[in-house]
Structures are given as structure tokens and as C-alpha cells.
N, C-alpha and C positions, 0 to 999 in steps of 0.2 A: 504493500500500500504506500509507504513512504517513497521508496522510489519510481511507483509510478507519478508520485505529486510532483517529485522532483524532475521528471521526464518532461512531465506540460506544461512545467515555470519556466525550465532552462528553453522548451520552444518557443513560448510566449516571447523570451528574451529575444533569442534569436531574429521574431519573425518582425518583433518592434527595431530592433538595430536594424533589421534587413530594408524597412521602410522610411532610415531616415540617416541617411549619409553624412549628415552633420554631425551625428552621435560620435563618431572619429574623430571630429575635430575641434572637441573643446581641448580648452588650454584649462589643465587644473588651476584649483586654487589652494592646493597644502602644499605647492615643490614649486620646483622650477625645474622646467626642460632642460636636459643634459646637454644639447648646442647653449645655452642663454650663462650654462654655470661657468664653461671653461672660456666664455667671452666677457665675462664679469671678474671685476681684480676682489670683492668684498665676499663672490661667491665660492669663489676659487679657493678663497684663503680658508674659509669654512669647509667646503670640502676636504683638503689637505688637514685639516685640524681634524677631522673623523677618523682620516687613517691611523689616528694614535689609538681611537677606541680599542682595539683589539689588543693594546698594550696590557690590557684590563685594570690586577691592583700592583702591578709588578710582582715584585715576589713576597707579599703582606697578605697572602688569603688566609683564608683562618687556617687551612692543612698548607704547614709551609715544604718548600721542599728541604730541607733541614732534617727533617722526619723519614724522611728515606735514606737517609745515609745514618751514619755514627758520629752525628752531634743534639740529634732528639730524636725522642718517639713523642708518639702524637694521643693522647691519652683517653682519646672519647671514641667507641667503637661506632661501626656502620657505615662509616666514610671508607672505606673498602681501603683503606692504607695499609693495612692487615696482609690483604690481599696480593701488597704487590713487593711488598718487604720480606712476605713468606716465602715468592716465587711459586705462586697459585696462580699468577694473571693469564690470559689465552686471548686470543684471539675474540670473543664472545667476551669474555669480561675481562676488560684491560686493568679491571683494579682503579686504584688512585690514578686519575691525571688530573692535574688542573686545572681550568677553565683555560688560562692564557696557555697552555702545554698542548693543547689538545689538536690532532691534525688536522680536523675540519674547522675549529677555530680561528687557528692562524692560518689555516688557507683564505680565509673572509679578508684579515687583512693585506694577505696580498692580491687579494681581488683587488678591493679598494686601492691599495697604492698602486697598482697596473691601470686602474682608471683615471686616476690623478694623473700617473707618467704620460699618458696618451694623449687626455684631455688637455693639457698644459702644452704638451706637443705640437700638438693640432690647433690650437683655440687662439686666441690674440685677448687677452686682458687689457693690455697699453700699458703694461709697466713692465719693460724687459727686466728690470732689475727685482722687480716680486718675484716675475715667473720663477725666474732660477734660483731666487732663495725655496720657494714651494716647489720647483722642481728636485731639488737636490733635498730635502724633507724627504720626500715622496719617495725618492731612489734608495736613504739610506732605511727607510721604513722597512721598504719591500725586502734588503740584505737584513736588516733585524728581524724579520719572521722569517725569512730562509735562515737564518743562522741556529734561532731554536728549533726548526723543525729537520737539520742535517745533525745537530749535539744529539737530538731523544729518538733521532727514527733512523739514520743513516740519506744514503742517498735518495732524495726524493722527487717528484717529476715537477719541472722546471718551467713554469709558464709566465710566460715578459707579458703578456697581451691579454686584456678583456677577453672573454669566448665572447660572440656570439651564435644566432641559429645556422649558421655554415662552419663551427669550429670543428675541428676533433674532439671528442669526449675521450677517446682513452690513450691514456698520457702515461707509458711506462715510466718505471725511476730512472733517474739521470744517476750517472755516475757519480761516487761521491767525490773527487778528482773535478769533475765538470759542476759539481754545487761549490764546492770551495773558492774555483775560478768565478763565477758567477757573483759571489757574495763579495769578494776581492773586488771585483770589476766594480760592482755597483757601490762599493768605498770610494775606489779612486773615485768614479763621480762625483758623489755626493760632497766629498772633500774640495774637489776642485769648485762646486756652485755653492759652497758655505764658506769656502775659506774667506777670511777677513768680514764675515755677517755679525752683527752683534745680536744672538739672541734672545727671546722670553725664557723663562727658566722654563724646562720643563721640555723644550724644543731640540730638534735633534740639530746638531753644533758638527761643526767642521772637527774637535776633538774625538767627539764620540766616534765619526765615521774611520778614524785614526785607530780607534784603542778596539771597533768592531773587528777594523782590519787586523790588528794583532791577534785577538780573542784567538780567530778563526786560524792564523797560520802556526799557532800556537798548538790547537787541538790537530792541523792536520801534522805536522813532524812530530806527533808523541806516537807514543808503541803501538797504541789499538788501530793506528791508522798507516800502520807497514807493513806490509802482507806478513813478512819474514817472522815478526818480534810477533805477532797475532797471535798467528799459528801455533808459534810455541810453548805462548802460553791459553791456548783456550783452540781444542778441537772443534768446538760449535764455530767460530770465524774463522778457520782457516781452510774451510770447506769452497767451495760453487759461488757465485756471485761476491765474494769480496768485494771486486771492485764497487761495489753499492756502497762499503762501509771504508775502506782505505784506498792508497796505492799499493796495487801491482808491480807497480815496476819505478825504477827511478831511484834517486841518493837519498836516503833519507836523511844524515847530513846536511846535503844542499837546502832540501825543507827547514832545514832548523835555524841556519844560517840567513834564508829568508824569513822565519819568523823574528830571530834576532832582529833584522833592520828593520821590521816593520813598531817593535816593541820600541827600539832607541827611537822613531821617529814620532812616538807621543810622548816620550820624555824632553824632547827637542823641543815639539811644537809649543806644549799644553804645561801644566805647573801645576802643586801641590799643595799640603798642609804641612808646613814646617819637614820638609824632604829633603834640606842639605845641612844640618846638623852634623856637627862633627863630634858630637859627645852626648852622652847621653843624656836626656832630661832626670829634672827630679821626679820621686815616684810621685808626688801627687799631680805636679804636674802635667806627668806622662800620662795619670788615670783622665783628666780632664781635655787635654789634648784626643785621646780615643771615644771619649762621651761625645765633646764637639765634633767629631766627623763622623759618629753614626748617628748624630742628633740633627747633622747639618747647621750648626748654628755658632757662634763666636769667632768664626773667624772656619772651622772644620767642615762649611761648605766648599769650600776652594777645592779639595779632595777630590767632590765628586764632579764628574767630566758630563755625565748626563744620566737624568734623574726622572723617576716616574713624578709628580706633583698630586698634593692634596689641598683641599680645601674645607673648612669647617661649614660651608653650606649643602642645603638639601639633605636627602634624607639615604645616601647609597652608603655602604659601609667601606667593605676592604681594607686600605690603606690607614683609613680612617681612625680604625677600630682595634689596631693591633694590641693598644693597652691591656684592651675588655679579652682579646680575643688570648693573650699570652701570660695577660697577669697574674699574681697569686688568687685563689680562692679568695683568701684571708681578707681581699679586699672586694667581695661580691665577684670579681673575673671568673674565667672560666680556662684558665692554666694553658689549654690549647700541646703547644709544641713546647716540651720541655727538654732542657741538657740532661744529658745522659752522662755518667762519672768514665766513660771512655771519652769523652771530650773535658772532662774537667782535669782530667789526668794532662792533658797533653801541655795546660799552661803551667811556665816555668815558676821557678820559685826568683824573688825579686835581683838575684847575683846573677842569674842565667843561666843556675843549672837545674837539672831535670828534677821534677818531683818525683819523689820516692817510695812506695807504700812501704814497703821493706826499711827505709827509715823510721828509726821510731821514734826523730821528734816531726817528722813529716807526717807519721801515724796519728799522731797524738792530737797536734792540730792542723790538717789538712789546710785550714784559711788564712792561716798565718802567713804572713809574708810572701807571699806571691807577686807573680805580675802586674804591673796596675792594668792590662787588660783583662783581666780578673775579674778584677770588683768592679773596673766599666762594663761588663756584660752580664754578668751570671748572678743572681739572689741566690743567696745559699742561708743555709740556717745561720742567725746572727748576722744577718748583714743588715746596714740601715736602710731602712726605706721609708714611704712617704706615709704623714700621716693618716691611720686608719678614720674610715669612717666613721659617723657617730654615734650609730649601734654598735662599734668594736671597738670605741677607743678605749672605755674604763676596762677590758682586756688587755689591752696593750701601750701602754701609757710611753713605752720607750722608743715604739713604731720600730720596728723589726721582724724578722723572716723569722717568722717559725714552722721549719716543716721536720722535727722532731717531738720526742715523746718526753717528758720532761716532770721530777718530781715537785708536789707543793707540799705545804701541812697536809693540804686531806687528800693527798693519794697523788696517783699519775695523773696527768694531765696531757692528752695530745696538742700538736702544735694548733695553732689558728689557721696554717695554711697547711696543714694535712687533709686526705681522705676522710678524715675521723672527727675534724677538727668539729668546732662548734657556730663555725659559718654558715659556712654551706660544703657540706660533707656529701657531695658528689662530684666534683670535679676540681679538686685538689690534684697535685702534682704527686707520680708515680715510679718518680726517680729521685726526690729530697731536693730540688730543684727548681729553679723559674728563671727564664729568658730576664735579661733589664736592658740589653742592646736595642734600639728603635725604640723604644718605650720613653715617653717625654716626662722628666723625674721634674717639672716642676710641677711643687706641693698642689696648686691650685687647682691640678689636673686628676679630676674623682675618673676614674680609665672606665670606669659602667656607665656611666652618665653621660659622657661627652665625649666629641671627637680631638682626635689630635691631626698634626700636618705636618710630621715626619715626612719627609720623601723617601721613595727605596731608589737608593743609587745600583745603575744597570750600569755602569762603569761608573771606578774610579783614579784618581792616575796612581795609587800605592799598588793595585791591581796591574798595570802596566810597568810598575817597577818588580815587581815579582815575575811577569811575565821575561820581562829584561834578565834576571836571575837566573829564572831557568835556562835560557836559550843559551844565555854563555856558557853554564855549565855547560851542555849541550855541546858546544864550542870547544870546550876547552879552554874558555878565556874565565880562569878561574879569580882572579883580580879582580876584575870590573864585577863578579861575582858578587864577590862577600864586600868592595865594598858599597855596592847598591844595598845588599840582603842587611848592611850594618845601619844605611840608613833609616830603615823601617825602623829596627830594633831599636836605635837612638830614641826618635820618637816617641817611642813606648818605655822609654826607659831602661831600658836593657843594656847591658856592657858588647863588648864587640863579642862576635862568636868567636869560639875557639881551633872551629874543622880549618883545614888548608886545603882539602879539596877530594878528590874520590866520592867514594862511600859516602863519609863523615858531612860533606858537604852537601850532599844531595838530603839524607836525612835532615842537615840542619833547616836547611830551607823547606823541604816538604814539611816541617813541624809549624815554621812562621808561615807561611801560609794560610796551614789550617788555621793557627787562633788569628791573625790578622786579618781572613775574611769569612770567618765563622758567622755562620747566617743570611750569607749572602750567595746564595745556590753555586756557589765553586766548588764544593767539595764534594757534589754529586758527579761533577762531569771530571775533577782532576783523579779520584780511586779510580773511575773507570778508565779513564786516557794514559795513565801507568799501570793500567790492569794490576790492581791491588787489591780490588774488595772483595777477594774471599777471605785478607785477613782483617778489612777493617769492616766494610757493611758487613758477613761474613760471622763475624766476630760475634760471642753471645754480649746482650745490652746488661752495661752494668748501673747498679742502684746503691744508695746507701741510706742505711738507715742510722739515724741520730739519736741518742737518749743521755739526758740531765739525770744524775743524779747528787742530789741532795749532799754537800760533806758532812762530817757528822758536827752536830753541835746549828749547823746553818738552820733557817726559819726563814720564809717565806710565803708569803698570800698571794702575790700574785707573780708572774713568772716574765723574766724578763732575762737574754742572754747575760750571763755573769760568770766568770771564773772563780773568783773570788767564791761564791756557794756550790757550784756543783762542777762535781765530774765527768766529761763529756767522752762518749765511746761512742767512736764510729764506725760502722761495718758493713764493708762491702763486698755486694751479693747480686746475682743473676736475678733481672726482672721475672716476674711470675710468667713461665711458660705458658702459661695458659690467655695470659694475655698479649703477648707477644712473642713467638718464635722466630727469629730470624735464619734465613739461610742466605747461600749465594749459588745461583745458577747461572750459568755462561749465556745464557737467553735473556737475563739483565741487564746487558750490556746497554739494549734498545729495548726501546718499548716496543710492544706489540701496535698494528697496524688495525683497528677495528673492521673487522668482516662485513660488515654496512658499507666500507670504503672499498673493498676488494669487491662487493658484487655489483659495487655502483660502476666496477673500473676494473674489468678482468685482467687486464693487462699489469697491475702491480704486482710485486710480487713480496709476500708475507715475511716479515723479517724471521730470522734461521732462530728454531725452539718455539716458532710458536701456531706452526699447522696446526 
């Protein structure tokens, strides 16, 4: 019955269109015609401003990618991040991707920047000099969604131009050799129509398309991307279509030597936050120096080279929201991605040597003395933070992190920001834990209530000095190594390292690295681009648990961190199996490719481990 009603509406339709030719030719009135947009300078510029949409929240969604690697798990089930940590994901269920990760997502925005390149092309606005600033947007856009969609999927199929109804629909994968060129190529552009542009923040800049170009030559001369070193280590890529995922053939060498010159030439162009220091800062200094550059504020926006932007109007979250979405229970949040004690291990103690467990004054008190990147990123039990709310504050009068178990006069007492606590005892932290990195610590800022306007920096140039680091290793040019890799370290207050090169050097830097851009999705793509993470993703997730006890004679009402009354034991233990098992499967490497895409496009073919 329904479809026969729907039979003699849709003729009705017809037979009224068929009797009045005019119906063709209104001009709407919600848009503007696609000839009017790319002859328009006010329209132009609005279109080219959409192709950022698909940038989404950067890397601020509430499942961050941090949670997939060995610096958080992600603590609230059903978001299928379980899924893809376990290496359960297929083809039918990819598990965790992110909205902005997603392949049919970021293909939307190279749709849109293929429209823009064309329309700009073709169109006449009257202002040469707009055009080329929106054209060369538009160019490096289109290389920034090929560039995540060649890091998570391998070589993927290549399209510069709009389709229309005479295109080809099925678009095999391009070599990934032939994406890396392509993304290259559309840098040099972009650089050449931005260079000397003074941009709006938030806008892609003649640097960015510098340190994109690095990014990318960077990931093509590491090991996942040389037939040879692949192979060797992972039987699933060193099978049948490689070339989709590395080179085949060629110096791999000469790759790295070209990513080197590409890294020196955003250290040339572009400039930093306090990055030619020849000594090391004071520690607190050093702690506040690394607040300012994941805060983007006092002077530590200079750092970032190009930046996702937020704003505290309207009503969409993301970015927004990262306080609510990562903060403690303790303060109504909802914990989100929390550090995991195989990333708290990894920062140094404040001399620059390595933390210890097998130490037993490093045992004894884990938070002592450490790095000032430290205590700029990680809430740990006994760290200060911002005034509680005013239903928690006659709890916590001394505003501190409590995610242990701790004795009073009348018994044990769980922390405030535990599972157990007396907040809200659902979505406390599951590793003794909470992110304070991106998080805006000024007091005024209740993280439940209101938004913040952190930007997530998608480059920055201490990113392109570590890039510089590795390459020369790479090189051989172990000098200009350590003392780039000393620079960072300065900054952060750290003394010069102590490796001369080998082994020892490559270690020291792959350790700065990880805490220098912890959180910032590099150390999803760097385990895999050194094909490591079956010892670090791999690795079982470690937790610790904290408990006060009382010394004798001590009295106490209400609980607040103290040495002075209680004894602190901390023990570190393998998160509950049951709530998170980790493995490593050589089909990790990439993500799987969704079967919706393969039947819409017979001609792709399925990345290797996941028919």
C-alpha cells in the first residue's frame, strides 16, 4: 500500500515538472550556484574556509588517539576501542576510528579541496592575490587529508578532480611511493602560494606546508616503508602488494637524506619557543615553559606552526571540552583517556637519569623529583590542582589529586578521584592517573560547566626538531644530533645527554620524543614506523595503586597529601584483564579498509590480515 502511494506522488511529480519547463530554472534561494561562488572573492573565501571542516576537533575527541598506543587506555566501555587494541577489528567492524580518521570522512574533505583547487582555477574572483592565498589553503588541505589517510590505511587511490556523471567510479590504490610524491608535490605548492602570507591563526601557513612536507618524508625513509627492513620484521608486509605500503626498490639512505633536508628547511624557515638555549632552564621554569606550549599561551604559542582553533561560542563540543572530557572525577569530569604507568615510567628523574622501580628511593616516592614535564602533564596522586567544586571543597580543603586509598580516624577512606570515590564513583580513572596536558589550569575554569580554547597543535617546530634528530642519526651526522636533541632537553630543563651515538643515541632520542610529544598522536605512527609495538603497544598496560597509611601516634579528620602522617606504598600491577587485554598483530600496522568501501569500489584492495 505504501509504495503504491509513493508510485502516484512521485508521477504526479513527474507529470507536473513534465508541464512546466520553468521548474528547471529557478535560481534557489538557500546557496549560491557553483559558477557565481568561484566568480565571487567573499564567496570563494567561505568556501575554502569549509574545506577545514573535515579537520573536525583535531586530535581533542573524547577517545583520543593516545589510547591506542602505551600512553593511555580509554576507561569507559562500548566505544569499540577495546576492539581494536585487542586486534579483534575486520573488515565489518573496524573497531575505534575517529570521526576525523575515518576513510570516507577524509575523503569528503578532499572532495571539497578538489572543488576549491578547480573552482579557483577556472573562476576569476578579481583579486589575483586572494586567489593564491585560497589556492595554496586549498592545495595544502587536500596533502593534509592524503597524508592521514596514507599514515592509517597505506597507499590509497588518488583523485586531483571533482567526479562528475562521466567520471570513473572505480579508483584502484595508488602506490604508496606515488601518494608520498603527490603529498610532496602538493607542499611545494602550497608553500610557494603562502610563502610571505601573513595568516589568521588557525589557517594553513606557508610553515605548516614545510613541516607537512617533513612529516611525510620522514615516515616514508623509516623501516615499515622499505621492503627489505619490513619483511624482516613482520611476515604479514613482506608479502604481495607492498608496494601499496612502502618502496620496493631504491636507497633507502637517499630517503632519509631527503627527509633530513626537508626537516633543516622548517628549522630555516619557521622558529620556536625558547629552541636555542645553550643551558638548561631552571626546573620550574622548565615546568612552565612546557605548560605555555601545550596551553599555547605566554609566549609557548610560537611553538606551534599550525593549529586546529577553538572558540567558546555555540553549542558543539570537541576541542572544547577536553577538560570535562579528560579531567578527574573528583571534579564532576568524566576521566576519558588516562596515563598509563608504562608512560609515567618513561619521564626522567630531574639530573636526567632514568627512573628506577628497582630503586628504592625511586620506589618509595615515584613523584619526587622528576622532570618538570612531569608535573606539566600528568595529575598523579598528590599533585596540586584546581580548586574543587563547592559540593567537594569541605572534602578537600588543600585541592589535590587523590586517586588512592588513604587512612583517617574512622577507617579507610578512598580517594575523591577514585572509582570508589565519593563523587561520582563511575568514571574515575583506572590506572591512578589523569591527563593535565591541554587542560586550561586557570582556577576560574569549573572543566563540567564551560568550554575552554586550547588549540590542538597538528605541527609544531620542536616536532620538526626531533624530526631533524632522527634523520641525522639516520645520516650519520651524529653532532648536529645531540646537539638539536640537547636543545629540546634545555628547554625542559634537563642537562645535556650523555649517549655519543649508536645504540645509546637512538634510544636517547626515541625516549625524548615520546614525553616531549606525549599526546599529541606521534607515538601511534612512530612504534609503528620503527616496527616496535609488539614491545610497546604489545606490552601488558601497567597501573598503580596508592594507599596512606596513618604513622602511629598521627590523627587526622580529614585527608589531605602529607608525609609528615602517613606512609605511602605504591604498587605496581597489570590493569584488570578483563577490562582491557592488549595484544599486537602485524595487521595493526593499518587499519582495516570498511567492506561498504570495497563493495562500493571492487577494484581496492583490502589491507593484508584483514579479509
Amino acid at each position: 500500500m505504501k509504495n503504491n502511494n509513493f508510485i502516484c506522488i512521485l508521477t504526479l511529480l513527474i507529470l507536473t515538472v513534465s508541464c512546466n519547463d520553468d521548474f528547471t530554472n529557478v535560481t534557489p534561494t538557500d546557496g549560491a550556484p557553483e559558477s557565481a561562488i568561484w566568480n565571487d572573492a567573499g564567496l570563494a573565501a567561505a568556501a575554502v574556509t569549509n574545506v577545514y571542516e573535515n579537520l573536525s576537533t583535531g586530535g581533542f575527541g573524547a577517545e583520543m588517539l593516545s589510547s591506542l598506543t602505551d600512553e593511555s587506555v580509554f576507561i569507559h566501555t562500548g566505544a569499540k576501542v577495546n576492539t581494536t587494541t585487542e586486534g579483534r577489528a575486520n573488515s565489518s567492524d573496524t573497531g575505534f576510528i575517529a570521526q576525523e580518521n575515518q576513510w570516507d570522512y577524509i575523503y569528503v574533505g578532499v572532495r571539497n579541496a578538489n572543488l576549491a583547487i578547480k573552482g579557483l582555477n577556472e573562476g576569476d574572483i578579481g583579486d589575483d592575490a586572494l586567489r593564491d592565498r585560497l589556492l595554496g589553503e586549498a592545495t595544502f588541505l587536500r596533502a593534509f587529508y592524503y597524508h592521514k589517510l596514507v599514515r592509517f590505511y597505506g597507499g590509497v587511490p588518488l583523485i586531483d578532480a571533482p567526479f562528475d556523471l562521466d567520471s570513473d567510479f572505480n579508483n584502484p590504490r595508488n602506490t604508496y611511493e606515488e601518494c608520498i610524491e603527490f603529498i610532496v608535490n602538493d607542499c611545494d605548492t602550497a608553500f610557494g602560494l603562502l610563502d610571505g602570507e601573513s595568516m589568521d591563526g588557525g589557517r594553513a601557513t606557508a610553515d605548516a606546508a614545510l613541516a607537512l612536507k617533513a612529516r611525510m618524508l620522514l615516515d616514508a625513509a623509516s623501516d615499515l616503508h622499505d621492503a627489505s627492513k619490513a619483511a624482516a620484521n613482520s611476515s604479514l608486509l613482506g608479502g604481495a602488494n607492498f608496494e601499496l605500503f612502502g618502496y620496493t626498490s631504491g636507497d633507502q639512505q637517499a630517503r632519509w637524506v631527503r627527509a633530513k633536508n626537508a626537516a633543516q628547511a622548517v628549522l630555516d624557515y619557521a622558529s620556536g619557543y625558547k629552541t636555542g638555549l645553550s643551558a638548561p632552564e631552571s626546573l620550574e621554569d622548565a615546568k612552565e615553559n612546557y605548560i605555555s606550549v601545550s596551553l599555547a599561551q605566554n609566549g609557548g604559542e610560537a611553538d606551534i606552526l599550525w593549529e586546529r582553533q577553538f572558540n567558546t561560542e555555540g553549542d558543539e563540543w570537541g576541542g572544547k571540552r577536553i577538560g570535562l572530557f579528560n579531567g578527574p572525577n573528583g571534579y564532576h569530569n568524566w576521566a576519558g583517556n588516562v596515563p598509563i604507568q608504562n608512560l609515567i615510567d618513561a619521564y626522567a628523574m630531574e639530573d636526567g637519569s632514568d627512573f628506577d622501580w628497582d630503586n628504592p628511593a625511586h620506589a618509595a616516592a615515584p613523584y619526587d623529583n622528576r622532570e618538570p614535564r612531569f608535573y606539566a602533564s600528568i595529575l598523579y596522586d598528590g599533585a596540586d590542582w584546581k580548586p574543587r567544586t563547592d559540593d567537594v571543597a569541605s572534602r578537600d580543603p588543600a585541592n589535590q589529586i587523590q586517586t588512592g586509598s588513604y587512612e583517617i580516624n574512622s577507617g579507610t577512606w578512598p580517594g575523591l578521584d577514585t572509582r570508589e570515590g565519593p563523587v561520582e564513583d563511575w568514571n574515575g580513572t583506572r590506572t591512578g592517573y589523569y591527563v593535565r596536558k591541554f587542560i586550561n589550569n586557570d582556577p576560574s575554569i569549573v572543566d563540567f560547566q564551560q568550554f575552554q580554547t586550547i588549540p590542538w597543535p597538528f605541527f609544531r617546530y620542536t616536532e620538526a626538531m626531533l624530526n631533524f634528530v632522527e634523520t641525522c642519526i639516520e645520516t650519520g651526522d651524529d653532532a648536529n644530533a645531540i646537539a638539536w636533541l640537547n636543545r629540546v632537553r634545555y628547554r625542559a630543563g634537563l642537562p645535556a645527554i650523555t649517549a655519543t651515538g649508536g645504540a645509546d643515541l637512538v634510544t636517547a632520542y626515541r625516549k625524548e620524543r615520546r614525553v616531549e610529544l606525549a599526546y599529541e598522536e606521534s607515538r601511534y605512527f612512530d612504534i609503528r614506523r620503527w616496527m616496535i609495538p609488539a614491545e610497546t603497544h604489545g606490552a601488558p598496560v601497567k597501573i598503580i595503586n596508592v594507599s596512606g597509611a596513618l604513622k602511629s601516634g598521627a590523627s587526622v579528620d580529614t585527608y589531605a597529601y602529607d608525609k609528615d602522617n602517613y606512609d605511602y606504598t605504591y604498587t605496581v600491577q597489570d590493569i584488570d584483564p578483563g577490562f582491557e587485554n592488549r595484544v599486537w598483530l602485524d595487521k595493526m600496522y593499518y587499519l582495516p579498509i570498511h567492506i561498504s568501501q570495497i563493495q562500493a569500489d571492487p577494484s581496492l584492495v583490502q589491507n593484508p590480515g584483514y579479509e
